[in-house]
N, C-alpha and C positions, 0 to 999 in steps of 0.2 A: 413508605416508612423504611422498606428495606434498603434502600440507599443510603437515606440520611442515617442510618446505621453502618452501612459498610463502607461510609466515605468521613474524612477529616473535615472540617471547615480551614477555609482560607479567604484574603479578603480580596475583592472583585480585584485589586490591581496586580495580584498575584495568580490572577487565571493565565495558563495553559492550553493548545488545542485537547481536547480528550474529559477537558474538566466538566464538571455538570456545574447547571445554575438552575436554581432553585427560583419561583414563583408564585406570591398569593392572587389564588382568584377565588371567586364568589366568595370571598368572605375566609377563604380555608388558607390560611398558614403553609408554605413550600409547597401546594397540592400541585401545581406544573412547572415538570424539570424538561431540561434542554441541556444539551452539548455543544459547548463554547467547539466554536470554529478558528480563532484568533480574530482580530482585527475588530474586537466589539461585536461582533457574528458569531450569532448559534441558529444551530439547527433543531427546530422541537417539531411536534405535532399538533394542531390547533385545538382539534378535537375529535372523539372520534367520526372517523367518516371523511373529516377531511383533508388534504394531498399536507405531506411532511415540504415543508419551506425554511427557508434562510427569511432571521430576520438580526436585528439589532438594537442596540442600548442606546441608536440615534432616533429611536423611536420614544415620546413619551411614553408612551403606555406601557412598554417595557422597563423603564427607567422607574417609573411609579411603586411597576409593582414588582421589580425585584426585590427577592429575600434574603436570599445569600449565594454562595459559590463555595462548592465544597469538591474534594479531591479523590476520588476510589486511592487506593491503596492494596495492590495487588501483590499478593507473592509469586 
């Protein structure tokens, strides 16, 4: 929750390296975020326990379950 509070929304084709994307799984609404890499590539964590990887939005299962893509906004 605390990101989707300290971040803007914006829309996927207005993503940035640094930006976060947002993901529903089981059932839960943005519960898994990742950091866009560029090139339709982000970096997340699967779960815990296992190793942080590169994946992409050439994947369905990523395409499905994207939520949105939002902006931190730092001073």
């Amino acid at each position: 929750r605390h990101l989707l509070q300290a971040s803007q929304p914006i829309s996927r084709n207005q993503l940035r390296r640094g930006d976060l994307v947002f993901f529903t799984q089981e059932g839960r609404r943005s519960s898994h975020v990742a950091l866009y890499l560029g090139g339709d590539r982000f970096v997340h964590s699967p779960s815990s326990g296992k190793n942080v990887h590169v994946a992409g939005f050439n994947n369905d299962y990523w395409q499905r379950h994207f939520t949105e893509a939002r902006r931190l906004e730092i001073d």
